[in-house]
C-alpha positions in Angstrom: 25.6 -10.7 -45.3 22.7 -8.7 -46.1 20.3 -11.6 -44.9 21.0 -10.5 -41.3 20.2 -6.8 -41.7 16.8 -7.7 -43.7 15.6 -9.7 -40.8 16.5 -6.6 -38.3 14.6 -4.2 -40.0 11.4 -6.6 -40.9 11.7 -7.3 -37.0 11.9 -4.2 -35.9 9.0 -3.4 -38.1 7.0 -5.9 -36.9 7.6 -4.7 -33.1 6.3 -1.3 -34.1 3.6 -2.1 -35.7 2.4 -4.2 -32.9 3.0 -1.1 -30.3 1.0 1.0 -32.6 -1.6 -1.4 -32.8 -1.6 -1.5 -28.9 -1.1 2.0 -28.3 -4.0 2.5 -30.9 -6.4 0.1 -29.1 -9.2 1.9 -27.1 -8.5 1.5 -23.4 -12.0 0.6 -21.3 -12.3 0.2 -17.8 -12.8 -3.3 -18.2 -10.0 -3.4 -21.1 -8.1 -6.5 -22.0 -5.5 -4.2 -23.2 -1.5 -4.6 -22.0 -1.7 -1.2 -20.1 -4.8 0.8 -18.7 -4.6 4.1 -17.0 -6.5 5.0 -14.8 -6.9 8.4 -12.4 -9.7 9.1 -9.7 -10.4 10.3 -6.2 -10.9 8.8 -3.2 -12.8 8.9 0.3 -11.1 6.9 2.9 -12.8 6.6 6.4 -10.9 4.7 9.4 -13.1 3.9 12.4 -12.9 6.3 15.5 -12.3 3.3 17.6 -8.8 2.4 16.1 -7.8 5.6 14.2 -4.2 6.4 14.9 -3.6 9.4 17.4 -3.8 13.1 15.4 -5.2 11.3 12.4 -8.4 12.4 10.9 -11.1 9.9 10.7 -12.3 11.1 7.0 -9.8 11.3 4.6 -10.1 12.8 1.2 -7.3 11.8 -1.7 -6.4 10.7 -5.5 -5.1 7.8 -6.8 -4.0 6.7 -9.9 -3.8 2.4 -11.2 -2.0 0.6 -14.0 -4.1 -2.5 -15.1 -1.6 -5.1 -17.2 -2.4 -7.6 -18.8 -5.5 -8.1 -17.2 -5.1 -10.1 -14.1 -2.4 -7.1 -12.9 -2.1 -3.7 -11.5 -0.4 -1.3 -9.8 -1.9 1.9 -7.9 -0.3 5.3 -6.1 -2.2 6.8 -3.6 -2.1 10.3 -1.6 -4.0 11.5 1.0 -4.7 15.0 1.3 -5.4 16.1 4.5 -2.9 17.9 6.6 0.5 18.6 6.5 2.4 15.4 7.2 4.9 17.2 9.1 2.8 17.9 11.5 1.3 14.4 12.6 4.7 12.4 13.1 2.0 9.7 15.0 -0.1 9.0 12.2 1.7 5.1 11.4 -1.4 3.2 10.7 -3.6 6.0 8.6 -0.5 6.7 6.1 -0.7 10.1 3.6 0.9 7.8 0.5 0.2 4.1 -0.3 1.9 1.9 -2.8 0.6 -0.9 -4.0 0.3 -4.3 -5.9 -3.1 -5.7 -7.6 -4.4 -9.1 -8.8 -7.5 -9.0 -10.4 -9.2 -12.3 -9.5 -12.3 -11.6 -11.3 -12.0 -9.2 -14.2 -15.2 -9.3 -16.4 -17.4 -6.6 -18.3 -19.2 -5.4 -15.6 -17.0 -5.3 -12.5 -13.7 -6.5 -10.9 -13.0 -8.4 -7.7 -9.7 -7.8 -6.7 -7.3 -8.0 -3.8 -4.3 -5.3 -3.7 -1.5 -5.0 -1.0 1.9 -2.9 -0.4 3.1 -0.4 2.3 1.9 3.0 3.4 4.5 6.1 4.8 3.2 8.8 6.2 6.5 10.5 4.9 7.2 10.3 1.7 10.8 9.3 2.1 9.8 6.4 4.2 7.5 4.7 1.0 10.0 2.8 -0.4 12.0 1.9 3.0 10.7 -1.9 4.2 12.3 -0.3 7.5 11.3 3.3 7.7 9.8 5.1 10.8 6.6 5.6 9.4 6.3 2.8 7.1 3.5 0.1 7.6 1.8 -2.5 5.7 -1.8 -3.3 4.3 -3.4 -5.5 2.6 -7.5 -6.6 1.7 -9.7 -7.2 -1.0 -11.9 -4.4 -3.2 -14.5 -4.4 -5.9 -14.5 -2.2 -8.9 -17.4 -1.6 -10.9 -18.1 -0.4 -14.3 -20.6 2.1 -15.3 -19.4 2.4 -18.8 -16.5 2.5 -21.0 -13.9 4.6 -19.2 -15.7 5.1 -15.7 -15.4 2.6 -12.7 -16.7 3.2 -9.0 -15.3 1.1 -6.4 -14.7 0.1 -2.5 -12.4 -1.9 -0.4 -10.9 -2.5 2.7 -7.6 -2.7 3.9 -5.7 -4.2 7.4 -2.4 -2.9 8.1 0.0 -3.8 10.6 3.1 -1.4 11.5 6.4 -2.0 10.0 9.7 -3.7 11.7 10.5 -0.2 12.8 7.7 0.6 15.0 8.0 -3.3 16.5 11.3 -2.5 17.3 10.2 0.9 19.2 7.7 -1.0 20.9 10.2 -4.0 22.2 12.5 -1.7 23.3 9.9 0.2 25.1 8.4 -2.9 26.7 12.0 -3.8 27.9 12.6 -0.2 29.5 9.7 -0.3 31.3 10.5 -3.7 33.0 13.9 -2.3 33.4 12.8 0.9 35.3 10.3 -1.5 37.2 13.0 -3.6 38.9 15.8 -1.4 38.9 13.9 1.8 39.5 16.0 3.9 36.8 17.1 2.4 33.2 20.5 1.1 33.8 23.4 1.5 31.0 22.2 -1.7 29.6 18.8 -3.7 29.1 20.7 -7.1 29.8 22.0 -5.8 33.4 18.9 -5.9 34.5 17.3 -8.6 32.5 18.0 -11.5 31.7 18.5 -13.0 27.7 15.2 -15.2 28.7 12.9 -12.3 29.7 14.2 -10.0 26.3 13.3 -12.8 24.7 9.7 -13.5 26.2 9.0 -9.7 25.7 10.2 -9.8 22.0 7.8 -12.7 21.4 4.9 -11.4 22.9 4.9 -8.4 21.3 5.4 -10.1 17.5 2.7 -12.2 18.6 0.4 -9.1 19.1 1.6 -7.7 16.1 -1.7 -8.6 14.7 -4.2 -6.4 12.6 -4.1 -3.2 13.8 -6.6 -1.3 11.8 -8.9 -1.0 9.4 -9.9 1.7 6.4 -12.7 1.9 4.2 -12.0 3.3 0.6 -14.2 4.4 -2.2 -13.1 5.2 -5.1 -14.5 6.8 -8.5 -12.0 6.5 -11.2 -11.6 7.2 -15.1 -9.3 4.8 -17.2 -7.8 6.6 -19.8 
């Protein structure tokens, strides 16, 4: 009876000692350690030609990332620029940014990676696939290490608005044929269109879906 007990506690035991061994283990920038932390600022710039209407061009932030077992990561990201209540148009240059990270090429001296999540430009919207500000990005970065704890880094990521904003622009496509050929916007879309030409206007518009934009980051970051 007592044979089960011993092997509990020599377990449990062992599973301590190996989290103090790995909570004990010097975390590097270029650590092979389970978890890394990591905390920096960023400088985002989104080209004049495709920035989002009331959005600034040069944004400033922070950011934090959770490396995992190497070849993983995680980062949070806020921009800091204006109010977000203010800029209910800003879709596609988003004040907070979830993401996920491979590392594809994790060595001493730097890291190629590729990371990708969705963006809100209110916070309530960051977790909702389906939110009115949500959108998505994705794009490939480059970290690299100028010592033990301190990384500098860039990459660029493409977003695309989320099903929300496709659905305002559908539904905005169809109204405007509808006020076209009826000359006001009847009760109903399908009075004066037919199921074919909803259709044809809901499939042009996922086709042009598309890359909308395109944002510059750079990063400089300490790993904890």
């Amino acid at each position: 009876m007592a044979r089960p007990q011993m092997f509990s506690t020599a377990t449990f035991g062992l599973l301590t000692a190996t989290a103090g061994l790995v909570t004990a283990t010097a975390a590097h920038a270029d650590s092979d350690s389970l978890f890394t932390l990591g905390v920096g600022a960023q400088y985002a710039h989104v080209p004049e030609s495709v920035v989002d209407a009331e959005a600034a061009k040069r944004q400033f932030g922070v950011f934090s990332r959770v490396k995992m077992l190497r070849f993983l990561g995680a980062e949070f990201s806020t921009q800091m620029d204006e109010d977000p209540g203010t800029q209910g148009e800003r879709l596609l240059s988003p004040r907070y940014q979830i993401s996920g990270m491979v590392n594809l090429l994790p060595t001493e001296y730097f890291n190629l990676f590729v990371v990708g999540g969705t963006g809100a430009h209110l916070a309530g919207d960051l977790f909702k696939i389906d939110g009115e500000s949500t959108s998505f990005q994705a794009g490939p970065g480059l970290e690299i290490f100028l010592g033990d704890h301190v990384a500098i880094g860039a990459d660029v990521r493409f977003r695309t608005p989320g099903p929300s904003k496709i659905r305002e622009d559908i539904n905005a496509r169809i109204e405007s044929e509808v006020m076209t050929h009826a000359g006001s916007a009847p009760p109903s879309y399908s009075q004066a269109l037919t199921d074919q030409k909803v259709q044809q206007i809901e499939a042009e518009e996922r086709r042009g879906l598309g890359i909308h934009v395109w944002q510059a980051n750079f990063t400089f970051g300490v790993y904890l």
